[in-house]
C-alpha positions as CSV (number, residue, x, y, z in Angstrom):
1,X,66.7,79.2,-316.8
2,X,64.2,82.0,-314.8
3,X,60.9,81.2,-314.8
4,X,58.1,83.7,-314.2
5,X,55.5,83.2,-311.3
6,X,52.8,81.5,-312.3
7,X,49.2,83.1,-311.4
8,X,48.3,80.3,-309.5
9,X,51.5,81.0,-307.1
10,X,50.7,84.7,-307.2
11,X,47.5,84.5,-306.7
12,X,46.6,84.6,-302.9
13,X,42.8,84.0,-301.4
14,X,41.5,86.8,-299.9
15,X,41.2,84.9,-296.1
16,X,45.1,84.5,-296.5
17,X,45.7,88.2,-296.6
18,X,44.0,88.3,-292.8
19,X,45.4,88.2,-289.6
20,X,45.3,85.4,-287.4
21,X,43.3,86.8,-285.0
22,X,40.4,88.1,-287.6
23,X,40.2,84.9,-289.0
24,X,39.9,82.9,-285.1
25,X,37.3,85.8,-284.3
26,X,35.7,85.0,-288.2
27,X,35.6,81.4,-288.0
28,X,34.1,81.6,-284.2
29,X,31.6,83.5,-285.8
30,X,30.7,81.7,-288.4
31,X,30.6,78.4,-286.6
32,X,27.8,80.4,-284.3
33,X,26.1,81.4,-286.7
34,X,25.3,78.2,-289.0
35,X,25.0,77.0,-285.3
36,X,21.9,78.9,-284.9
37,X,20.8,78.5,-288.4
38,X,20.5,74.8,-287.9
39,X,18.7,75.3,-285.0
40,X,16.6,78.2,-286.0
41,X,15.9,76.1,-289.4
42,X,15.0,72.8,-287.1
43,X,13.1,74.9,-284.7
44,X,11.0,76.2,-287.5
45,X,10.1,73.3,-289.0
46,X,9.0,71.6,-285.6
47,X,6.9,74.6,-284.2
48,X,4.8,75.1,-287.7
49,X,3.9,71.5,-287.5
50,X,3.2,72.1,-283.3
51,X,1.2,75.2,-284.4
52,X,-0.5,73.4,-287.3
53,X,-1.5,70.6,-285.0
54,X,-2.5,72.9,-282.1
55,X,-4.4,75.3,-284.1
56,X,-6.6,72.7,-286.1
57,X,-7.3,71.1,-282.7
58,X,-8.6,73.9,-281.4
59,X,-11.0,74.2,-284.1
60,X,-11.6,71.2,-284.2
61,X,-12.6,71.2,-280.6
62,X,-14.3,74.7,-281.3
63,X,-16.8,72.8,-284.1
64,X,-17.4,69.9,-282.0
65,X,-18.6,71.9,-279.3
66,X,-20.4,74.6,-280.8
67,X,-22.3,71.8,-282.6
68,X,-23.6,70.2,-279.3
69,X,-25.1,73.1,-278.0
70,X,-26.9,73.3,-281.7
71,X,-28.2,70.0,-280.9
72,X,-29.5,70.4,-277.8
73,X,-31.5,73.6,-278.6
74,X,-33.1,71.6,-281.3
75,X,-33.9,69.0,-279.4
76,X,-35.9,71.2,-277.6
77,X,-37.3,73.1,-280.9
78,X,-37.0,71.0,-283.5
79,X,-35.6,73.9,-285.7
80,X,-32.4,75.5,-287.5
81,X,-33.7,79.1,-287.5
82,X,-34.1,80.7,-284.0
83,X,-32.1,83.0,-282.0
84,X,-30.7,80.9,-279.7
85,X,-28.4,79.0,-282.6
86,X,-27.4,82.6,-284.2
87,X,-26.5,83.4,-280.1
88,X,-24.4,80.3,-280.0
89,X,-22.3,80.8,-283.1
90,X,-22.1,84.1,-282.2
91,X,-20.5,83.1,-278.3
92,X,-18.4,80.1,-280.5
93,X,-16.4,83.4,-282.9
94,X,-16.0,85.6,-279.6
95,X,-14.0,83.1,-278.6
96,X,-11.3,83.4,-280.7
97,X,-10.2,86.7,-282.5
98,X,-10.3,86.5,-286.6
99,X,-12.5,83.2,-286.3
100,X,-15.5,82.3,-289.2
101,X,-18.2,80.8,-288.3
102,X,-20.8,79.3,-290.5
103,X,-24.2,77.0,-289.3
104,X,-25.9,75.5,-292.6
105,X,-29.2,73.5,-292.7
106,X,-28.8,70.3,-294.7
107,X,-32.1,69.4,-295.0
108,X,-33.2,72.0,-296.6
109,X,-29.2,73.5,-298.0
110,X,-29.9,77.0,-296.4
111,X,-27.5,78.9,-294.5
112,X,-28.8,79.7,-291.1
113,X,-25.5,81.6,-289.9
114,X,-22.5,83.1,-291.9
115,X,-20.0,85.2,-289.6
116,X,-18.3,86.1,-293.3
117,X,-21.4,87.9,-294.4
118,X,-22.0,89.9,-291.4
119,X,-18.3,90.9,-291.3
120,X,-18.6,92.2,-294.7
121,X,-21.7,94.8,-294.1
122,X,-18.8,96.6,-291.9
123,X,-16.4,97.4,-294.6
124,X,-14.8,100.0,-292.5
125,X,-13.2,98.0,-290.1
126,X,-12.5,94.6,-292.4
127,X,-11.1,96.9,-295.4
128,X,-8.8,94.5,-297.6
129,X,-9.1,91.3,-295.4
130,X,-10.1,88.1,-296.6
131,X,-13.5,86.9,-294.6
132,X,-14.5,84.1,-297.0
133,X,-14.1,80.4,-296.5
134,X,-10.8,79.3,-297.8
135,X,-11.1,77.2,-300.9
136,X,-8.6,74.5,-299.0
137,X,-10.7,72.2,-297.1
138,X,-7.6,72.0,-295.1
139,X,-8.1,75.4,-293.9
140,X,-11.6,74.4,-292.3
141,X,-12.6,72.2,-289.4
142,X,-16.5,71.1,-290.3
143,X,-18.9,69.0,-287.3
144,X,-21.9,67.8,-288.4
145,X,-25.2,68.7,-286.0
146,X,-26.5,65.4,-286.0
147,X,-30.1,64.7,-283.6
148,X,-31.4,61.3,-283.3
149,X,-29.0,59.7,-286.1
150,X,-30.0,62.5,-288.7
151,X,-27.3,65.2,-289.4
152,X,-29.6,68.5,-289.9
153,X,-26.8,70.7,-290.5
154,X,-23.3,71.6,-289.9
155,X,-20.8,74.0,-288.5
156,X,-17.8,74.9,-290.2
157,X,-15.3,77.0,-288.7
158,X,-12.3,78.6,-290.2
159,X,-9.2,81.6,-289.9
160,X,-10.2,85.0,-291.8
161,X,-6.8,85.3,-294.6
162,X,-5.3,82.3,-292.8
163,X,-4.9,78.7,-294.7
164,X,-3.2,76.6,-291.4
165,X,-6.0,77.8,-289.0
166,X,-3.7,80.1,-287.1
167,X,-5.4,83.1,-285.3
168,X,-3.9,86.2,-284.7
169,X,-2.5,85.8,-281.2
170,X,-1.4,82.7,-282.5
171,X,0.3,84.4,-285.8
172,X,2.0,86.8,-283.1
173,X,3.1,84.4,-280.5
174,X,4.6,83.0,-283.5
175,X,6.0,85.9,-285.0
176,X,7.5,86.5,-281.4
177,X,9.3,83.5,-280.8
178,X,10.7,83.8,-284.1
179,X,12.0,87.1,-283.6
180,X,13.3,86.0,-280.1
181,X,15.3,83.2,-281.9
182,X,16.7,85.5,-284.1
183,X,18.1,87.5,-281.2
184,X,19.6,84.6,-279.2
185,X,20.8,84.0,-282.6
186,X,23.0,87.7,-283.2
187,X,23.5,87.6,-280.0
188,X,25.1,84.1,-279.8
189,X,27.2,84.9,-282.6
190,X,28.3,88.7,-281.0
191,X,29.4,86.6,-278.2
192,X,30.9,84.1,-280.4
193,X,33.0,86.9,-281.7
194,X,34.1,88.1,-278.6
195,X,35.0,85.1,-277.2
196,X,37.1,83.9,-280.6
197,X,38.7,87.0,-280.3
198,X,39.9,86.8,-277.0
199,X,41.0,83.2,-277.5
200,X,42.7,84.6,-280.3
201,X,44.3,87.0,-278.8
202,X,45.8,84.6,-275.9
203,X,46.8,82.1,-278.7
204,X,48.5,84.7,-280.9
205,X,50.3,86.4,-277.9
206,X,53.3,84.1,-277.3
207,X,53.6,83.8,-280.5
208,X,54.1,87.2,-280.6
209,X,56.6,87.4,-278.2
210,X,58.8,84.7,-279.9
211,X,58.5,86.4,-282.6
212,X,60.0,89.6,-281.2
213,X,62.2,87.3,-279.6
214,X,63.6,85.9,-282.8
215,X,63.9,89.5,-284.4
216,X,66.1,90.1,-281.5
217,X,68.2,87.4,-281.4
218,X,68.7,87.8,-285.1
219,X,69.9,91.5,-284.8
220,X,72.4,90.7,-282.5
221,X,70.9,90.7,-278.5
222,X,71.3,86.7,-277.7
223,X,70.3,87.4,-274.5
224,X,66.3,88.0,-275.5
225,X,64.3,85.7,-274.1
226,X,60.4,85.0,-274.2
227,X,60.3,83.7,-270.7
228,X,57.1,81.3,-271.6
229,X,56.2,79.0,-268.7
230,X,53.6,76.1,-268.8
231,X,52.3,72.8,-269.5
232,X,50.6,73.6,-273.2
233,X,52.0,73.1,-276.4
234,X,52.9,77.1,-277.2
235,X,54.4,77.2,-273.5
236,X,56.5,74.0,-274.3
237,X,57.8,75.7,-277.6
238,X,58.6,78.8,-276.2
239,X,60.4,76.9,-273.2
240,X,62.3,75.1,-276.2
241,X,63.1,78.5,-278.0
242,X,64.8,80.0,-275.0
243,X,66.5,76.5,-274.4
244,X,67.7,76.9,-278.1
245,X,68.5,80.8,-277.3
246,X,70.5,79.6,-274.5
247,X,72.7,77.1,-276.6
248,X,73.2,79.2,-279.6
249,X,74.7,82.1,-276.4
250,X,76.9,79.4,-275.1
251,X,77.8,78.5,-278.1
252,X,78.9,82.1,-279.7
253,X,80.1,82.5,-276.4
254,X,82.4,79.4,-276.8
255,X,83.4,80.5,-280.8
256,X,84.6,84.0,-279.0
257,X,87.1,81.9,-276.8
258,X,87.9,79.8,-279.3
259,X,88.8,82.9,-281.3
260,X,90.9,84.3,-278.6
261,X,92.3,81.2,-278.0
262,X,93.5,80.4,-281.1
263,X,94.8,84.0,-281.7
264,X,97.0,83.1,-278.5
265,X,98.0,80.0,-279.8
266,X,98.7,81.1,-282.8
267,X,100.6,84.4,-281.9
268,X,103.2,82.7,-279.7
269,X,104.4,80.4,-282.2
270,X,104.4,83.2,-284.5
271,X,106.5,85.5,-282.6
272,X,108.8,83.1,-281.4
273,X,109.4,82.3,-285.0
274,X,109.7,85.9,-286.2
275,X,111.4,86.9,-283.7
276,X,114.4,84.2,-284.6
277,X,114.0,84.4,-288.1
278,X,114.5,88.4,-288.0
279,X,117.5,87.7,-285.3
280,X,119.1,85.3,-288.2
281,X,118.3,87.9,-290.8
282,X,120.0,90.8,-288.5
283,X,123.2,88.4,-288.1
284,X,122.1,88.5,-284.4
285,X,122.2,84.8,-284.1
286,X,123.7,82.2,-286.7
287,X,121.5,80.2,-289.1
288,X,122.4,77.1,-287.2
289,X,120.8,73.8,-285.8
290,X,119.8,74.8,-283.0
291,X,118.1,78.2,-284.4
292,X,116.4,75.8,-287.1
293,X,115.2,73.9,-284.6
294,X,113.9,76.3,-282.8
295,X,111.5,77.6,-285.7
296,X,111.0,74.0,-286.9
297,X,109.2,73.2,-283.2
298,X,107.2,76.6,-283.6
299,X,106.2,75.2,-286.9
300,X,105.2,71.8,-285.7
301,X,103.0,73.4,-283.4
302,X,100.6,75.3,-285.5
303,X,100.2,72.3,-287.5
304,X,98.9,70.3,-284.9
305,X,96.5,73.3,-283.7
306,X,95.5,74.0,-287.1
307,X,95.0,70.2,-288.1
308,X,93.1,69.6,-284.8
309,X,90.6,72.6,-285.9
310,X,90.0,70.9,-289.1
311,X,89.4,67.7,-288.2
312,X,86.5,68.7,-285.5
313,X,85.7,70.8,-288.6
314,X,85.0,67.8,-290.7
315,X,83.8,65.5,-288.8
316,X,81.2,68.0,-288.1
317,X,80.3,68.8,-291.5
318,X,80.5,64.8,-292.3
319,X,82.9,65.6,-295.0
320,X,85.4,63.2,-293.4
321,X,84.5,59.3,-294.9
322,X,84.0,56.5,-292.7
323,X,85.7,53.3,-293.5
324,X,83.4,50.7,-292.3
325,X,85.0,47.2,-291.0
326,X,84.9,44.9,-288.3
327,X,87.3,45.6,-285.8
328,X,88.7,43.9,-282.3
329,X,88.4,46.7,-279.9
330,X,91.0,44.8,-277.5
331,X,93.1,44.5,-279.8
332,X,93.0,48.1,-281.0
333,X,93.3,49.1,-277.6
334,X,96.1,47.7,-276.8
335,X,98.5,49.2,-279.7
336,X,97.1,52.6,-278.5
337,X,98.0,52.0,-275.1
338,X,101.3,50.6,-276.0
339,X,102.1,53.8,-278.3
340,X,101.0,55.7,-275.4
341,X,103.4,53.8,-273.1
342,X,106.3,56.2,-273.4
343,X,104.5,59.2,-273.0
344,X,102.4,58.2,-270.0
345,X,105.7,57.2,-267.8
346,X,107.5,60.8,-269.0
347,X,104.4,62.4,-267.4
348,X,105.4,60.7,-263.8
349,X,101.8,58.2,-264.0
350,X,100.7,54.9,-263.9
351,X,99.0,53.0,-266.8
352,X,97.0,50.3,-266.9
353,X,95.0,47.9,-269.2
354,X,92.2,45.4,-269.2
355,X,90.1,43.6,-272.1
356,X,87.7,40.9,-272.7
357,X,88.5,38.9,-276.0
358,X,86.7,38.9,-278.7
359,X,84.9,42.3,-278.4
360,X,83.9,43.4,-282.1
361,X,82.1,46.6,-283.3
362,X,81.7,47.5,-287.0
363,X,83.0,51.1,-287.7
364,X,86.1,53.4,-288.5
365,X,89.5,51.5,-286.8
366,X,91.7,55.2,-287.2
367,X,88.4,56.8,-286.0
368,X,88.0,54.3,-283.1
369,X,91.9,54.7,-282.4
370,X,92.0,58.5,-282.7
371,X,88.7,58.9,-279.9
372,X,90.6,56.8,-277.5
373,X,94.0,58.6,-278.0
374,X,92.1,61.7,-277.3
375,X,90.9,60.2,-274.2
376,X,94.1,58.9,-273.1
377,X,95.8,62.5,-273.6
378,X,92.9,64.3,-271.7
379,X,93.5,61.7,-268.9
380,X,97.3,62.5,-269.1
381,X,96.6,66.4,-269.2
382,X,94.3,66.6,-265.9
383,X,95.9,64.0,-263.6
384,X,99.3,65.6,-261.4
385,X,102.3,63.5,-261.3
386,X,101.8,60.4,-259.3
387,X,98.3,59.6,-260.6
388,X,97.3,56.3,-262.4
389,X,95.1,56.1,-265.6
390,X,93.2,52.8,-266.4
391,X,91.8,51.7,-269.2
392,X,89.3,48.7,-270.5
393,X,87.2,47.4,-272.9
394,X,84.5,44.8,-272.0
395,X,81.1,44.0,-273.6
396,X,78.2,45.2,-271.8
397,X,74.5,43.7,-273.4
398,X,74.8,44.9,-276.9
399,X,77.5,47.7,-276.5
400,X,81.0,47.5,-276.5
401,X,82.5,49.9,-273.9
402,X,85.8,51.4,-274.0
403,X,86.3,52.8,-270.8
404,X,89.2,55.3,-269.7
405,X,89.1,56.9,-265.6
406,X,92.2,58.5,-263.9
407,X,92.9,59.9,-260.8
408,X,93.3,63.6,-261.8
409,X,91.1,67.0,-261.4
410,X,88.2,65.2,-262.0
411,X,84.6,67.2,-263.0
412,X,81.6,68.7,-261.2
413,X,78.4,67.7,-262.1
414,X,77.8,71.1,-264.1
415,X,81.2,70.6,-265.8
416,X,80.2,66.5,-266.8
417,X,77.3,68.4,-268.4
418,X,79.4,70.9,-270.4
419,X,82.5,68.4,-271.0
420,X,81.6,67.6,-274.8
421,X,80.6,70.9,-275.9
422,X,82.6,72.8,-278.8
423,X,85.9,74.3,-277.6
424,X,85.1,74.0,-273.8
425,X,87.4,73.2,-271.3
426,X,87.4,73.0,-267.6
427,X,91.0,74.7,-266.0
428,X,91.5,77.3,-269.4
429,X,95.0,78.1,-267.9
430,X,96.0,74.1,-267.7
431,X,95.0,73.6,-271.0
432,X,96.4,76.5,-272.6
433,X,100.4,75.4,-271.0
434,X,99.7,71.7,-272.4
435,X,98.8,73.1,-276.1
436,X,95.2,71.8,-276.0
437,X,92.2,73.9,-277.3
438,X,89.4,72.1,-275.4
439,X,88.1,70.0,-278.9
440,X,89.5,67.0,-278.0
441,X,86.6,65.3,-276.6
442,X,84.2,67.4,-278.5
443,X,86.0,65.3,-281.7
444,X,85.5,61.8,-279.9
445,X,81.6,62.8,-279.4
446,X,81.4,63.6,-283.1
447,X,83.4,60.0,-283.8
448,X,81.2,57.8,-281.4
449,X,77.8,59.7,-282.6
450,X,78.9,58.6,-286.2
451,X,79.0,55.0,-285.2
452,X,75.8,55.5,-283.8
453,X,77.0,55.2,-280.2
454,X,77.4,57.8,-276.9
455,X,79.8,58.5,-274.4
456,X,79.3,58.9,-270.7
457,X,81.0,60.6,-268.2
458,X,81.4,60.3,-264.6
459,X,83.7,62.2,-262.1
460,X,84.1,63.7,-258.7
461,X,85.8,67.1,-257.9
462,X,89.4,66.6,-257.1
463,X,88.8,62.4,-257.2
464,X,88.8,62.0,-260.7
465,X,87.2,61.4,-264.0
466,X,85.6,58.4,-266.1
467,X,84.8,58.3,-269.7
468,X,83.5,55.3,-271.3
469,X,82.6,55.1,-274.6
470,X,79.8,52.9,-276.0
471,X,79.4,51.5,-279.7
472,X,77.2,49.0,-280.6
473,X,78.4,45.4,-281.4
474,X,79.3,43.6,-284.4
475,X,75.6,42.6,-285.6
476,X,76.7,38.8,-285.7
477,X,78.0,38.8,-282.0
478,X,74.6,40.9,-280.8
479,X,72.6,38.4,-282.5
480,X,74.2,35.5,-280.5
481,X,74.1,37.7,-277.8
482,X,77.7,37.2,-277.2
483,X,79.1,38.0,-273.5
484,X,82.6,37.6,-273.2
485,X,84.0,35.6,-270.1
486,X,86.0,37.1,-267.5
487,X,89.4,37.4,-268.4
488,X,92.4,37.9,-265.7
489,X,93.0,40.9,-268.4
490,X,96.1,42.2,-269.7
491,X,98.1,44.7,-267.3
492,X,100.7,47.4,-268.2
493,X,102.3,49.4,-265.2
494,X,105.3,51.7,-265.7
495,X,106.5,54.4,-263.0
496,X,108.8,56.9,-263.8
């Protein structure tokens, strides 16, 4: 049954719909700016409790002192109401701009001095402005005048319009730093941008380039590359998608000789059995024996090419079951070799056998047999007449090893590196007189990599080869950590 998209799967956030490098350059941005909001916010809070402080000492101090020189000039005339006090608050709100002053008599509750009142006769100059006392007491710093014990008065001093006792310079130097941290603060954030951009920019540039690789790999050019070199983590990818390039080219490269190889194979067969067939037809040559025998060879040959396909075919694909039992390797070895007896001596070489006793593994017996047949015939294929071939199986920690070396061709260390790829082989025109198609050892890697083992290879140019295969032990003989003793071996030798 089709089932409609559901809004919630349609539905796509607006951020989604951005490009990578907006939303590096956005998020940089953002992380500046609720940078400088916290610290504009925290800044704010601490410098209105430094001004607050600063500013009601200063007042404070301004009182204090203003009420001192009161007291001595009426020490000396034992009075309130003179010039000389009206001089000194007068001097005290010069001091500082927008500062009240107010001298009051307490004996007698009179006002000797208000700054407020005078300010207000000039209603020119202090048009809409507040010159009154605030009604907080907060906003006013009071001293009392106080002579020989007695306080005869007091001076209050306060902020015109101002609550917190903050003059105008102060108000300014204020308003000024705040505006100052507001520019570090667009600022911060412009060059947050910039610099989440260009980050951006670097980050989303390889990716770029795989990306164009990819497109061109998938339209047909395997040879595109991104050529990305480094120690970081988008180097080290782009390093791995070239190395991945680079297999999938060998390996369509491979398929293309395995496509011409098999149309070889398969055309001579073919031929040679249309070819006799039509002769029969055309009463060229008699329908007899021999003639059938003929065609019946040609036959029996692309069987075994097409069978040997499919089986590399389904052991890749796992479609192929494995039978899992304990087997003796020795003993499994040695009916191979034995089979293998025959065909060894036709081919002018020497075969020989060791085993330890009582080597176990726990897999596929025909799977196990089939890997080392494969290995046997390789060795058979690349060693000239007069060679030897030896084979063994011993127990080495927790592996069982089944090893098989001749003294043929051998390999070049580039060529032990490409020896189990698909449909490789090292001397094409050797391989293609013998009937092979270079999957023989690429079917024994599948077989030991399903029994959860590997196969190494060793080999000099023109010395020889070695393939051993490792799988590992039965799981009751690696738990006694079994080691087999040293056996004088079993020994097989024919010469032609």
């Amino acid at each position: 049954m089709h089932h409609e998209p559901t809004d919630a799967k349609r539905f796509r956030w607006p951020w989604a719909r951005l490009t990578y490098t907006t939303r590096v350059t956005a998020t940089f941005a953002l992380i500046a700016a609720m940078t400088a909001l916290v610290a504009l916010g925290v800044l704010s809070f601490v410098w209105e409790q430094h001004f607050q402080t600063y500013t009601q000492e200063n007042m404070a101090s301004l009182a204090e002192s203003t009420a001192a020189r009161i007291e001595r000039v009426y020490e000396e005339t034992g009075s309130l109401y003179n010039q000389d006090v009206i001089q000194i608050a007068q001097y005290a709100e010069s001091m500082s701009s927008g500062v009240g002053i107010l001298v009051s008599d307490n004996l007698d509750h009179k006002v000797v001095y208000d700054s407020a009142a005078v300010k207000v006769k000039d209603s020119s100059a202090n048009a809409g402005k507040t010159l009154a006392p605030p009604a907080n007491a907060d906003g006013i710093e009071t001293c009392p005048i106080v002579v020989d014990g007695i306080a005869v008065g007091s001076v209050r001093v306060w902020v015109y319009g101002s609550e917190a006792l903050l003059t105008r310079s102060d108000e300014e130097f204020r308003d000024n730093s705040y505006q100052a941290m507001i520019f570090a603060a667009m600022l911060a954030i412009i060059l947050a941008s910039c610099i989440g951009f260009l980050f951006a920019r670097a980050l989303v540039s390889p990716i770029n380039r795989m990306t164009t690789t990819a497109k061109a790999i998938k339209e047909g050019d395997l040879s595109a590359r991104t050529n990305l070199h480094g120690d970081d983590e988008i180097a080290r990818l782009g390093e791995t998608f070239d190395e991945m390039a680079d297999s999938v080219e060998k390996d369509r490269d491979l398929e293309r000789r395995l496509t011409t190889d098999v149309a070889h194979e398969l055309r001579t067969p073919l031929m040679a059995i249309q070819s006799t067939v039509e002769a029969m037809v055309d009463g060229v040559f008699e329908a007899d024996e021999e003639r059938l025998e003929t065609v019946n060879s040609e036959v029996q040959r692309l069987s075994r090419l097409v069978d040997a396909i499919l089986k590399l075919s389904r052991l890749e694909n796992r479609s192929t079951p494995i039978k899992m039992e304990v087997v003796d390797v020795g003993q499994l070895l040695e009916s191979i070799v034995a089979t293998h007896e025959a065909f060894v001596a036709d081919s002018g070489l020497t075969l020989s056998y060791e085993m330890e006793p009582g080597v176990r593994v726990r897999g596929d017996a025909d799977m196990i047999r089939q890997a080392a047949a494969n290995l046997i015939s390789n060795a058979v294929r690349y060693t000239p007449e007069g060679g030897s071939i030896f084979v063994r199986v011993y127990a080495a920690d927790t592996m069982a090893a089944i090893q098989v070396a001749d003294t043929g061709i051998g390999l070049s260390p580039e060529e032990a590196k490409m020896v189990f790829s698909r449909f490789w082989r090292a001397d094409a025109g050797r391989t293609r007189e013998s009937g092979g198609l270079g999957i023989g050892l690429s079917v024994v890697k599948e077989i030991v990599d399903r029994h959860n083992g590997w196969v190494a290879v060793e080999g000099v140019k023109n010395q020889g080869a070695c393939f051993t295969i490792h799988i590992p032990l039965y799981q009751d003989d690696a738990a006694r950590n079994l080691k087999p003793h040293k056996s004088r071996g079993k020994s097989r030798k024919d010469t032609k």
